[in-house]
N, CA, C and O atoms as a Tripos MOL2 file, in Angstrom:
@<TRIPOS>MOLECULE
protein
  280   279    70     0     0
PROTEIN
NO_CHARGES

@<TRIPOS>ATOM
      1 N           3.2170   18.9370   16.1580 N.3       1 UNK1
      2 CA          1.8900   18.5490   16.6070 C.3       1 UNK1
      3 C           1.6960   17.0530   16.3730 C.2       1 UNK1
      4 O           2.1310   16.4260   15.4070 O.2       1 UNK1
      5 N           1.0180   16.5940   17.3380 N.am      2 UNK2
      6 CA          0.9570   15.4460   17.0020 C.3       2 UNK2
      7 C          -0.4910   14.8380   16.1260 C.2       2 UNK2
      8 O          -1.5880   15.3940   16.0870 O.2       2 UNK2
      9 N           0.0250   13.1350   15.2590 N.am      3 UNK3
     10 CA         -0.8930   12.9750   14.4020 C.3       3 UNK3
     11 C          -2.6610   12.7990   15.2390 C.2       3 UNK3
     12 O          -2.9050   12.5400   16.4180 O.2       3 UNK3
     13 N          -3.3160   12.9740   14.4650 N.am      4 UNK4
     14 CA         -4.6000   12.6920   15.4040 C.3       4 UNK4
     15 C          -5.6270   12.5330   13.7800 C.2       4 UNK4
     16 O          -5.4420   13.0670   12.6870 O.2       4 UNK4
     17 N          -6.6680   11.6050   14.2330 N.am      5 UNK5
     18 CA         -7.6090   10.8280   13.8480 C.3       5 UNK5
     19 C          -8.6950   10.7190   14.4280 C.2       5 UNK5
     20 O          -8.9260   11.0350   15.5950 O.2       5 UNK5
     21 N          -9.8900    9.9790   13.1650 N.am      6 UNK6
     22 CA        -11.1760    9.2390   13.8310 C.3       6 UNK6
     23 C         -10.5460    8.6600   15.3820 C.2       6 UNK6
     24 O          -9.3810    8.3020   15.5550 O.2       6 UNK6
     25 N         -11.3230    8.6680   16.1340 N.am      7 UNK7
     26 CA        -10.9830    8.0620   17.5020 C.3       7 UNK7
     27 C         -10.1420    8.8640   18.6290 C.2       7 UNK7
     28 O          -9.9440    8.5130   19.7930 O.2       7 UNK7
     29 N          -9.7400    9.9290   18.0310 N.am      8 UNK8
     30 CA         -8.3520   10.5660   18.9780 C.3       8 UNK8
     31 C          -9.2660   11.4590   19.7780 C.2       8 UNK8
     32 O         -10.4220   11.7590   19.4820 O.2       8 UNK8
     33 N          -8.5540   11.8540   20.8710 N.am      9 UNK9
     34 CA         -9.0590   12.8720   21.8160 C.3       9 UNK9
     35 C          -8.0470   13.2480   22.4230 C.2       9 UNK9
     36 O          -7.0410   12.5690   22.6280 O.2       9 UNK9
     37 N          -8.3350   14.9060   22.9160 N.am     10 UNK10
     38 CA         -7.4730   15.8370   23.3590 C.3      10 UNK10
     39 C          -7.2130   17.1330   22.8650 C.2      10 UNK10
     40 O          -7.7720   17.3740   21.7950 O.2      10 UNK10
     41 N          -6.4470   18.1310   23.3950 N.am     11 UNK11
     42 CA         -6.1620   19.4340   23.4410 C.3      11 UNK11
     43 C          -5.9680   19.4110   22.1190 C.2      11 UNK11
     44 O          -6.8130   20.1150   21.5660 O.2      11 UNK11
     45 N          -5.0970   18.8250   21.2430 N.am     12 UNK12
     46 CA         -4.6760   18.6830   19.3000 C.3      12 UNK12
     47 C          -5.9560   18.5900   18.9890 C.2      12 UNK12
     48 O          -6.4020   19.6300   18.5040 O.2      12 UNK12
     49 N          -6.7890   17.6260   19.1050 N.am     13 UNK13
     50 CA         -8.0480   17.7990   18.3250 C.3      13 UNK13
     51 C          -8.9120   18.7870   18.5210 C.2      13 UNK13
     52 O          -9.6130   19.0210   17.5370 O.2      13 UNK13
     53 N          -9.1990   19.7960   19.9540 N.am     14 UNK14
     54 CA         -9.5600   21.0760   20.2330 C.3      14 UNK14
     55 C          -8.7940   22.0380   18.9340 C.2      14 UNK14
     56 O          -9.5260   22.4770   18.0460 O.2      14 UNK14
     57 N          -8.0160   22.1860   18.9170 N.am     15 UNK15
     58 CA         -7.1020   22.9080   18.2270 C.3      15 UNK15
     59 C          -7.8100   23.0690   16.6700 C.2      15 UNK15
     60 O          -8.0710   24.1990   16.2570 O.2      15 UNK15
     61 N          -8.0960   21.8680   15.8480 N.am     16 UNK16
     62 CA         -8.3710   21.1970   14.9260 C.3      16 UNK16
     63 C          -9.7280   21.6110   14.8100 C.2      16 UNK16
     64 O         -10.0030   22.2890   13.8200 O.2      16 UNK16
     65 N         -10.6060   21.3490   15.6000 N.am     17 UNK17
     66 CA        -11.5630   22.0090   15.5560 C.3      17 UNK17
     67 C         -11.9700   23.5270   15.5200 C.2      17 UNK17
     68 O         -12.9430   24.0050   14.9350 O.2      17 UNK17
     69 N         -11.2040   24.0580   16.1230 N.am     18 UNK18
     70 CA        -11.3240   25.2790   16.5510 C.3      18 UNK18
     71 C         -11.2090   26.2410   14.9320 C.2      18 UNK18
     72 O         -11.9460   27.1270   14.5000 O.2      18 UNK18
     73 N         -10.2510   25.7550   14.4750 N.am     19 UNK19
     74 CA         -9.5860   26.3720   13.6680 C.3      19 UNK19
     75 C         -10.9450   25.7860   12.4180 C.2      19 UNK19
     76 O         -11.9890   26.3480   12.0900 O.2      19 UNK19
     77 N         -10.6170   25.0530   12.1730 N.am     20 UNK20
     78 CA        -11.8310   24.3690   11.2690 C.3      20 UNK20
     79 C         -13.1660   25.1550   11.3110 C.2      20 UNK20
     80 O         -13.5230   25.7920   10.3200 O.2      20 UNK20
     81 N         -14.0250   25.1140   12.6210 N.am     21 UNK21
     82 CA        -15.0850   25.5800   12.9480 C.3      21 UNK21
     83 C         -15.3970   27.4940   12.6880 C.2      21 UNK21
     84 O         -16.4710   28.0830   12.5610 O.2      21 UNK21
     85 N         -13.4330   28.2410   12.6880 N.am     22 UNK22
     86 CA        -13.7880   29.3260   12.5010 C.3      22 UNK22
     87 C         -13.7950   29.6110   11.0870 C.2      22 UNK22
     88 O         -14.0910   30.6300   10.4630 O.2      22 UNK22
     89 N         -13.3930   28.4550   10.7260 N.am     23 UNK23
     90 CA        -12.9450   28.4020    8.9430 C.3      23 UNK23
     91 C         -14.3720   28.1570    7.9900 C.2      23 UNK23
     92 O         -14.4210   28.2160    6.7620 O.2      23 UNK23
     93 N         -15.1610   27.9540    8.6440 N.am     24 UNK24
     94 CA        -16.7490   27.1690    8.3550 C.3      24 UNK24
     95 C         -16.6270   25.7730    7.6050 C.2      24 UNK24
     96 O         -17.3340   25.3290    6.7000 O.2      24 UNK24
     97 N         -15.7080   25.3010    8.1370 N.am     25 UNK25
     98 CA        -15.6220   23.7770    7.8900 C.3      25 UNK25
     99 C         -16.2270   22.7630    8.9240 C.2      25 UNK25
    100 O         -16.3190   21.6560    8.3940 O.2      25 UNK25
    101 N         -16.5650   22.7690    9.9130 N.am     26 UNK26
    102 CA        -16.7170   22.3490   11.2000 C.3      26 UNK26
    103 C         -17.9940   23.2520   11.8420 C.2      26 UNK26
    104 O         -18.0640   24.4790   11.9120 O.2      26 UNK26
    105 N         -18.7990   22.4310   12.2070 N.am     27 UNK27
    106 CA        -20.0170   22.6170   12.6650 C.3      27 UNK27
    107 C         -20.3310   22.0240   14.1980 C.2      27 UNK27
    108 O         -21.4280   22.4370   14.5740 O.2      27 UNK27
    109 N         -20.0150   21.6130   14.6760 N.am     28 UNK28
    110 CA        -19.9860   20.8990   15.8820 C.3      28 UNK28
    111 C         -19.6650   21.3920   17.3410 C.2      28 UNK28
    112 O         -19.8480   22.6050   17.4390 O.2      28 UNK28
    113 N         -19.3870   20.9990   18.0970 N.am     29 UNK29
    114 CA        -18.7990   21.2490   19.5310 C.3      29 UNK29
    115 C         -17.5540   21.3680   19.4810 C.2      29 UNK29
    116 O         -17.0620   20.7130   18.5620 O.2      29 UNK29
    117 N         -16.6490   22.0860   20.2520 N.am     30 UNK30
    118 CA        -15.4160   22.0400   20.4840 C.3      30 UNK30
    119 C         -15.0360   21.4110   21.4620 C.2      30 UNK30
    120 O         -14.7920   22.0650   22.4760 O.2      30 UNK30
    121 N         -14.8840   20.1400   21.4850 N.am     31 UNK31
    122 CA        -15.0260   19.2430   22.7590 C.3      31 UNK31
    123 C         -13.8580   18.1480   22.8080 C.2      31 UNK31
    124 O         -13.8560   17.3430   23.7390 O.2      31 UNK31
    125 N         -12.8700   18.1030   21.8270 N.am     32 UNK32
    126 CA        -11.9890   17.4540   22.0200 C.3      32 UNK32
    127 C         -11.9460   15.8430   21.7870 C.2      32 UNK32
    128 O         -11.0720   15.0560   22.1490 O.2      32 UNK32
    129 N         -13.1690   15.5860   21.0650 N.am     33 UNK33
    130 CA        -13.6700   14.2290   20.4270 C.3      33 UNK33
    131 C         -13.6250   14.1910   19.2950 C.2      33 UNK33
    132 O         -14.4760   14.8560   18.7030 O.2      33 UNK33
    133 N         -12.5750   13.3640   18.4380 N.am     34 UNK34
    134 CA        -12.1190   13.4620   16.9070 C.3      34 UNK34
    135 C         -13.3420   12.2290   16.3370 C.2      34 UNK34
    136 O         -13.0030   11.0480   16.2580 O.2      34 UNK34
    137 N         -14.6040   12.6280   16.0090 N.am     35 UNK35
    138 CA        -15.4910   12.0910   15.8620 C.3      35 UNK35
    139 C         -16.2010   12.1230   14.3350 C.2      35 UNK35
    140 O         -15.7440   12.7910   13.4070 O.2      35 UNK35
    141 N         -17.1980   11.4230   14.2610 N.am     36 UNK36
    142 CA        -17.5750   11.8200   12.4220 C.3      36 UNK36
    143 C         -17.6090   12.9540   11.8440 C.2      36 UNK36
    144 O         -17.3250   13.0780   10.6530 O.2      36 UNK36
    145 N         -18.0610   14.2140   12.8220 N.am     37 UNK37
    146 CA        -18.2190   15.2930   12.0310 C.3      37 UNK37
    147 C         -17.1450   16.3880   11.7620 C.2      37 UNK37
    148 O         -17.1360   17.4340   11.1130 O.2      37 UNK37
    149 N         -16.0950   15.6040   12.6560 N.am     38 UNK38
    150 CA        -14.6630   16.6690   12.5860 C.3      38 UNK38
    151 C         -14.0940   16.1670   11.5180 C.2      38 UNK38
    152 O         -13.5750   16.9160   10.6910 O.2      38 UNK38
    153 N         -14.1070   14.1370   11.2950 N.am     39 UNK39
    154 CA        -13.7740   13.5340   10.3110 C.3      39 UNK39
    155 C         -13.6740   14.1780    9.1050 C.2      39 UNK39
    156 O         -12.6570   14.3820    8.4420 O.2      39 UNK39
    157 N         -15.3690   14.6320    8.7590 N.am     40 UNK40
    158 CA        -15.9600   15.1690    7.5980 C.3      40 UNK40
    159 C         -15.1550   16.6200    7.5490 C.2      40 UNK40
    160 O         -14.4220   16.8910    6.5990 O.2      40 UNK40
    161 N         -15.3160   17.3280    8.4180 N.am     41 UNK41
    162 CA        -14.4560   18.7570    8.0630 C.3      41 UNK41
    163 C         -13.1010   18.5470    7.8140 C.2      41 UNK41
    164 O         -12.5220   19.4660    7.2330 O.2      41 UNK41
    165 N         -12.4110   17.4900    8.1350 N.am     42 UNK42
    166 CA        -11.1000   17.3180    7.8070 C.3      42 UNK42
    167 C         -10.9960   16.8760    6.0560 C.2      42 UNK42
    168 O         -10.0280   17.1990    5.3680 O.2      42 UNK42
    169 N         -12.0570   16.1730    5.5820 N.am     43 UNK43
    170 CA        -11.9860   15.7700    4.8780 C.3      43 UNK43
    171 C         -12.0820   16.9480    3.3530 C.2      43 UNK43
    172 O         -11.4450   16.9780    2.3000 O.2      43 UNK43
    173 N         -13.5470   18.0660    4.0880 N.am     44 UNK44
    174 CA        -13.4300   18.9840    3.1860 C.3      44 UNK44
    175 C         -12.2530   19.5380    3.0270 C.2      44 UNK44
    176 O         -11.7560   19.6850    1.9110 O.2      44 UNK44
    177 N         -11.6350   19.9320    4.2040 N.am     45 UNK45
    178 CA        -10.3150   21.2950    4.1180 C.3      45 UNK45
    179 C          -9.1590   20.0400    2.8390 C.2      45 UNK45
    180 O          -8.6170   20.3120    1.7680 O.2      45 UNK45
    181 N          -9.1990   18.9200    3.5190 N.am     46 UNK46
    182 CA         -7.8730   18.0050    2.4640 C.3      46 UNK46
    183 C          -8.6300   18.1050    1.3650 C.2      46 UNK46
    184 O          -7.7120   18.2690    0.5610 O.2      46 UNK46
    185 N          -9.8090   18.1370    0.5750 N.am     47 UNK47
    186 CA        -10.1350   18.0350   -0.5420 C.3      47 UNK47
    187 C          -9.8280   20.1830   -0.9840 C.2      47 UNK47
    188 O          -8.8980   20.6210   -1.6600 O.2      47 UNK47
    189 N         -10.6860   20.8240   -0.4760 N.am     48 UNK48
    190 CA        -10.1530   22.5090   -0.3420 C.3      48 UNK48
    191 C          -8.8670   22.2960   -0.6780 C.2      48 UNK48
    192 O          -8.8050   22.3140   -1.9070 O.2      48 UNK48
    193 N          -7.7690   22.0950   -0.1810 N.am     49 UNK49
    194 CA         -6.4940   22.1310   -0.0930 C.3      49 UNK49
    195 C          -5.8570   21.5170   -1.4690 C.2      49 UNK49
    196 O          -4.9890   22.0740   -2.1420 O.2      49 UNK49
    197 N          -6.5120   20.1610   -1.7670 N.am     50 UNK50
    198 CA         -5.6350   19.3760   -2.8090 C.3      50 UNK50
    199 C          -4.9200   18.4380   -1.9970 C.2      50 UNK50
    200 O          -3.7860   18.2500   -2.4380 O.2      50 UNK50
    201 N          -5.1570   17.8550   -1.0770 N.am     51 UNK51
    202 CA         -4.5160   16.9590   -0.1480 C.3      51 UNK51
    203 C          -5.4180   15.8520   -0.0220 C.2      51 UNK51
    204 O          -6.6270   15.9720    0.1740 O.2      51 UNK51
    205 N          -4.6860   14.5800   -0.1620 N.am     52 UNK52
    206 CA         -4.7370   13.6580   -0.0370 C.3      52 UNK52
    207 C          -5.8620   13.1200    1.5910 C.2      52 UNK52
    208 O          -5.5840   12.9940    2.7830 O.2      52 UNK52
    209 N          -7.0370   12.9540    0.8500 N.am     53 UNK53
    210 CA         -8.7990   13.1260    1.3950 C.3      53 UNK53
    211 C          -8.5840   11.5810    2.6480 C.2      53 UNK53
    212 O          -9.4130   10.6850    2.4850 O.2      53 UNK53
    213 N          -7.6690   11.4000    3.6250 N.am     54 UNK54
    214 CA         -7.7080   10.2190    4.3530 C.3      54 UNK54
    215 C          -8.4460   10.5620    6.3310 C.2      54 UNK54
    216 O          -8.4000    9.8780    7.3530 O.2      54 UNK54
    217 N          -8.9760   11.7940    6.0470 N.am     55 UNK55
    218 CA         -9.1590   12.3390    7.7930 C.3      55 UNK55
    219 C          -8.2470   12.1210    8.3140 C.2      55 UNK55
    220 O          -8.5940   11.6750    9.4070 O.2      55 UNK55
    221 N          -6.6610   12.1510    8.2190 N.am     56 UNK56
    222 CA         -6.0070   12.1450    9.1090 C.3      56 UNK56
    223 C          -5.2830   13.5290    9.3930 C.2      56 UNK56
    224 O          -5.1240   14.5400    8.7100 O.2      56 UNK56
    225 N          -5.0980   13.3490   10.0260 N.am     57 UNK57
    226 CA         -4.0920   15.3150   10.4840 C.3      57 UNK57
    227 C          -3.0990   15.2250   11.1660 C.2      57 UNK57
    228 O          -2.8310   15.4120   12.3530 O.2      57 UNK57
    229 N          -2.1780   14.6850    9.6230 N.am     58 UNK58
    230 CA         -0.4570   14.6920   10.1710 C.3      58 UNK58
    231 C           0.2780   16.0680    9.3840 C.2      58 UNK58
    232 O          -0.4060   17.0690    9.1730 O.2      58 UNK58
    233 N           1.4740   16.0190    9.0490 N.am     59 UNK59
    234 CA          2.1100   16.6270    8.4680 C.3      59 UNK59
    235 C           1.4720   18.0620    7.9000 C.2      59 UNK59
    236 O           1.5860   19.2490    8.2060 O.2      59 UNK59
    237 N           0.8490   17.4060    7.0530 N.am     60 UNK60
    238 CA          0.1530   18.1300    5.7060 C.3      60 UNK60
    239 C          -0.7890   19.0900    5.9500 C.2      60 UNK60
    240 O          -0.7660   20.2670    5.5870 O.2      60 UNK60
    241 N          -1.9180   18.3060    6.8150 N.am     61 UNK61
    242 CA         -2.8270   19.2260    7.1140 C.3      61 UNK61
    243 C          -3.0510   20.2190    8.1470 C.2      61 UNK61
    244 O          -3.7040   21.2620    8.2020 O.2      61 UNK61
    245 N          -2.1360   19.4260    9.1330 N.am     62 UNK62
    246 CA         -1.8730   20.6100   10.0590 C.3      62 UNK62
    247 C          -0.6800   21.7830    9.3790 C.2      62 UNK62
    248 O          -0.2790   22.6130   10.1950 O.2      62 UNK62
    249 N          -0.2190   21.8600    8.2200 N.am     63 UNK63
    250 CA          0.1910   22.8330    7.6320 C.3      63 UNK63
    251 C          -0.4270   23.7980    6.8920 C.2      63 UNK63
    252 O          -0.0580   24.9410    6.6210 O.2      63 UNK63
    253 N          -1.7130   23.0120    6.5120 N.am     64 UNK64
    254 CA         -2.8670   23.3240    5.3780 C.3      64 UNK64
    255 C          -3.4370   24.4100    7.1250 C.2      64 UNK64
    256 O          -3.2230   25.5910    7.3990 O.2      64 UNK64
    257 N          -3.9900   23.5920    7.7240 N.am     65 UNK65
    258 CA         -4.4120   24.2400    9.4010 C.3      65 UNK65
    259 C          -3.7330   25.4430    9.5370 C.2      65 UNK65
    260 O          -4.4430   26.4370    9.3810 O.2      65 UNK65
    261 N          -2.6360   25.6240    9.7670 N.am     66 UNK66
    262 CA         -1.8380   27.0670   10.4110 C.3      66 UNK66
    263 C          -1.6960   28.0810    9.3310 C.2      66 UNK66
    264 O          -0.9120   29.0040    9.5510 O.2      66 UNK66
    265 N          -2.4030   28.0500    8.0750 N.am     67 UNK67
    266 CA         -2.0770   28.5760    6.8720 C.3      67 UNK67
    267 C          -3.5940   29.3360    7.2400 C.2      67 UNK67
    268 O          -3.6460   30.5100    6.8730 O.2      67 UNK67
    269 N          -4.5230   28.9300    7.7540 N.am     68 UNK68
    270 CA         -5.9500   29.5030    7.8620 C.3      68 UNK68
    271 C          -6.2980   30.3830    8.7640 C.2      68 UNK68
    272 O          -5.9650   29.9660    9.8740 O.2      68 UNK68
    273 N          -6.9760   31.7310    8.8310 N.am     69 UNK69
    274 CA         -7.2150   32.1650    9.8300 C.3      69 UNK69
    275 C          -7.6970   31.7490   11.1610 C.2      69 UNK69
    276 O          -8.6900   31.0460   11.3470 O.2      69 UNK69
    277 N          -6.8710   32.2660   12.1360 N.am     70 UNK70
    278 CA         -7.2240   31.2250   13.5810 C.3      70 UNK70
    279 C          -6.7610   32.4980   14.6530 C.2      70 UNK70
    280 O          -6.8090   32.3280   15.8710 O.2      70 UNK70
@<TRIPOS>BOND
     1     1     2 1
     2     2     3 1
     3     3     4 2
     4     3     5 am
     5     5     6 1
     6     6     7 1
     7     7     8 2
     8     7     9 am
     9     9    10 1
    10    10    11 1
    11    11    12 2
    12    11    13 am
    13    13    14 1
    14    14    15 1
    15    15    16 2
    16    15    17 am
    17    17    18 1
    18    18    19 1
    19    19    20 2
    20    19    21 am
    21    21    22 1
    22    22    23 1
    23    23    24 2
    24    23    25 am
    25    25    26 1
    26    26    27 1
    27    27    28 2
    28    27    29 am
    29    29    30 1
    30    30    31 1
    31    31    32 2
    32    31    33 am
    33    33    34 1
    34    34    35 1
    35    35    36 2
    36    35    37 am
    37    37    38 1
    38    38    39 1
    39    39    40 2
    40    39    41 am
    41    41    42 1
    42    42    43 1
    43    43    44 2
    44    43    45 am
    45    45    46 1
    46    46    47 1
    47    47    48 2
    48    47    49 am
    49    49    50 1
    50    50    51 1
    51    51    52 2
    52    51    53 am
    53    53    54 1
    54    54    55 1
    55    55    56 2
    56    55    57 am
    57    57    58 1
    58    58    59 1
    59    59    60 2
    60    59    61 am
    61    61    62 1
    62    62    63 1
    63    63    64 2
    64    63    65 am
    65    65    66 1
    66    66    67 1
    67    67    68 2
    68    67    69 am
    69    69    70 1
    70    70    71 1
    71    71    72 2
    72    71    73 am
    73    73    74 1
    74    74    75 1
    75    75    76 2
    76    75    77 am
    77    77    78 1
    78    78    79 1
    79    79    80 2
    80    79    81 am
    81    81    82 1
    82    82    83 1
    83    83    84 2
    84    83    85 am
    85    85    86 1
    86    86    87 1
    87    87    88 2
    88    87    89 am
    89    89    90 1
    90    90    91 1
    91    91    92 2
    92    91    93 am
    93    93    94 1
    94    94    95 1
    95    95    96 2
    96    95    97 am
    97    97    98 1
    98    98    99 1
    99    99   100 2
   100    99   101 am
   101   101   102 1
   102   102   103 1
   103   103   104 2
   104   103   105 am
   105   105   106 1
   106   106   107 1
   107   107   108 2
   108   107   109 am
   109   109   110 1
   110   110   111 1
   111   111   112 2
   112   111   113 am
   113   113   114 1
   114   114   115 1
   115   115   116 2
   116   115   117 am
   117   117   118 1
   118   118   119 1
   119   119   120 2
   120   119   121 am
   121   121   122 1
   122   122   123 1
   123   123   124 2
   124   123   125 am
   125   125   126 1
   126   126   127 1
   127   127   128 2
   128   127   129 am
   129   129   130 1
   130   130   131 1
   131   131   132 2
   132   131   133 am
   133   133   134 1
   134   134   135 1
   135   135   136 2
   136   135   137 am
   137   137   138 1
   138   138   139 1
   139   139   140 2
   140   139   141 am
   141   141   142 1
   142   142   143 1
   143   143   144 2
   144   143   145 am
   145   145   146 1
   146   146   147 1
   147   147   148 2
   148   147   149 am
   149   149   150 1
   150   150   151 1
   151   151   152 2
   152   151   153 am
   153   153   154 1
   154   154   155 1
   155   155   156 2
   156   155   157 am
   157   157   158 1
   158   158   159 1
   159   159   160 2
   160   159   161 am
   161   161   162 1
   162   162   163 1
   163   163   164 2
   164   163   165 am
   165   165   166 1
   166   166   167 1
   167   167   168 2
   168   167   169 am
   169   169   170 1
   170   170   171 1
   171   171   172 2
   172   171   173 am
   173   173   174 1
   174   174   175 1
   175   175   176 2
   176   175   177 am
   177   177   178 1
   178   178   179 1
   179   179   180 2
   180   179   181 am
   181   181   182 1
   182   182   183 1
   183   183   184 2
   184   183   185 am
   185   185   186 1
   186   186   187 1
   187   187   188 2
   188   187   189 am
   189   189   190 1
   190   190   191 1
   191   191   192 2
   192   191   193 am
   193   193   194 1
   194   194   195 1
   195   195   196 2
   196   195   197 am
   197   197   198 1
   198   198   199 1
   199   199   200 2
   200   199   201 am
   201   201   202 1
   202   202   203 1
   203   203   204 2
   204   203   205 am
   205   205   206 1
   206   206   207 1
   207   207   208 2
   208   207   209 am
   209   209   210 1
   210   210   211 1
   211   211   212 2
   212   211   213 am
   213   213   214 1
   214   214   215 1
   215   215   216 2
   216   215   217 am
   217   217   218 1
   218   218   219 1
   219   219   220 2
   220   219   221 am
   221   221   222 1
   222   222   223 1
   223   223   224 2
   224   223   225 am
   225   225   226 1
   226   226   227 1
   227   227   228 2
   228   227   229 am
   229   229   230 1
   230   230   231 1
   231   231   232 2
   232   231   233 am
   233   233   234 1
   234   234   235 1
   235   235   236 2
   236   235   237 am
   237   237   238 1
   238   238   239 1
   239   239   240 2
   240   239   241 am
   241   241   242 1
   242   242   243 1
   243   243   244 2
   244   243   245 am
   245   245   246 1
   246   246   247 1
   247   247   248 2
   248   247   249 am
   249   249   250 1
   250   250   251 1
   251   251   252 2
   252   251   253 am
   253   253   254 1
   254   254   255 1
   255   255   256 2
   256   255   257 am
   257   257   258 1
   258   258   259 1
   259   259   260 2
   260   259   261 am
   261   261   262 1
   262   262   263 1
   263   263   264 2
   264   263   265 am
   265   265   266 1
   266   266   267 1
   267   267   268 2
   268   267   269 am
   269   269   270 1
   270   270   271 1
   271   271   272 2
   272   271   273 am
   273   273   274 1
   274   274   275 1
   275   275   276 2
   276   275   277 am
   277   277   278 1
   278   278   279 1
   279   279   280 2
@<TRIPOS>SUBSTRUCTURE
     1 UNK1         2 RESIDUE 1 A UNK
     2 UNK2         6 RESIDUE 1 A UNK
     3 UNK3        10 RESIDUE 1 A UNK
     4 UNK4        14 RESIDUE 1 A UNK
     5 UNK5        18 RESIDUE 1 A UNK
     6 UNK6        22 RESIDUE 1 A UNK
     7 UNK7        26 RESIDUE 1 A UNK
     8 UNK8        30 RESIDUE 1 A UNK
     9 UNK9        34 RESIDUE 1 A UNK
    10 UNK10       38 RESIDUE 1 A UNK
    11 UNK11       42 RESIDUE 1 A UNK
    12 UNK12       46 RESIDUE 1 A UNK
    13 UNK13       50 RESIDUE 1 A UNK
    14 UNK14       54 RESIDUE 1 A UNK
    15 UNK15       58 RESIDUE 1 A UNK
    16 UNK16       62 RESIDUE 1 A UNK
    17 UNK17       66 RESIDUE 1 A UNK
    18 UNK18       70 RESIDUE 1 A UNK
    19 UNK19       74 RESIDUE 1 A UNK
    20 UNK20       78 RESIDUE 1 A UNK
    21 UNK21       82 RESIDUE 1 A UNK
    22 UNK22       86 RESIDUE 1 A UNK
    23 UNK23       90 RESIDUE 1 A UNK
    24 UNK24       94 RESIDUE 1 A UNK
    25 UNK25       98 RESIDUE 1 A UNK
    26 UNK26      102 RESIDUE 1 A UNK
    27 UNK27      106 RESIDUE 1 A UNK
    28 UNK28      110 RESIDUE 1 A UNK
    29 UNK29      114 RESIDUE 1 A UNK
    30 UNK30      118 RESIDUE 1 A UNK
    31 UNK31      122 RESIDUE 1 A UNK
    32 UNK32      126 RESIDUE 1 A UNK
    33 UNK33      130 RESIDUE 1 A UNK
    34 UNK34      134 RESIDUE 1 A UNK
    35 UNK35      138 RESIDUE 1 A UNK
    36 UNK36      142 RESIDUE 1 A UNK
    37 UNK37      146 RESIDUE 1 A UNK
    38 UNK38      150 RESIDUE 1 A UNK
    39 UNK39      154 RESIDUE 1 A UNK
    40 UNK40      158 RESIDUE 1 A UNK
    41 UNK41      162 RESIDUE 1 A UNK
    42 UNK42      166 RESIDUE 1 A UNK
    43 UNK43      170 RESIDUE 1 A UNK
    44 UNK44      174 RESIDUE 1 A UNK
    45 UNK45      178 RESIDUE 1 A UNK
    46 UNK46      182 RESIDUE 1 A UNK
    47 UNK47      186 RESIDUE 1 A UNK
    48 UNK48      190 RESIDUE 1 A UNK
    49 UNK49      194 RESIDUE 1 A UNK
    50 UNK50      198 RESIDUE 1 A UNK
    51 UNK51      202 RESIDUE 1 A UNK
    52 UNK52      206 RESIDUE 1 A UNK
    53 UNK53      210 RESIDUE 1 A UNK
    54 UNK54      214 RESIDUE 1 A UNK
    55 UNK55      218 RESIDUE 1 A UNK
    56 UNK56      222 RESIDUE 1 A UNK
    57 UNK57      226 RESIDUE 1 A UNK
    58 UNK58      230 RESIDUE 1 A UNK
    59 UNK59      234 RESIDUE 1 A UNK
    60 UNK60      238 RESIDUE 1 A UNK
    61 UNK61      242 RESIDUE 1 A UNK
    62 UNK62      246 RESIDUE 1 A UNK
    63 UNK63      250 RESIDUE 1 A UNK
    64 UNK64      254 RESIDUE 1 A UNK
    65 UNK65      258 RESIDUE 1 A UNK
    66 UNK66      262 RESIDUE 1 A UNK
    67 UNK67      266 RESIDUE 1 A UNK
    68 UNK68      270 RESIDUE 1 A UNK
    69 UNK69      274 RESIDUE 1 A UNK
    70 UNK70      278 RESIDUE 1 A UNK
């Protein structure tokens, strides 16, 4: 998967959300805009997790991601 961030858009950040939003981390639209409030849910799940709190969703968290019900 590829990395995605504040600013990113596309089908990966749908994904990200999706999963987040069923997780009750994510409150927002599923719209494919990696924006402040997906930021913030990324930020809870890396703090949840024990991962290193930077909103980004490389490696790690999209591992932390596929580990969650989806």
């Amino acid at each position: 998967m590829p990395i995605v961030m504040k600013g990113s858009s596309g089908n990966a950040v749908k994904i990200v959300q999706n999963v987040l939003k069923i997780n009750g981390y994510y409150f927002g639209s599923v719209d494919g805009f990696f924006g402040t409030m997906t930021d913030v849910a990324v930020r809870q799940l890396q703090i949840s997790k024990a991962l290193p709190q930077d909103g980004i969703v490389g490696y790690r968290t999209w591992h932390a991601l596929s580990k969650l019900p989806h």
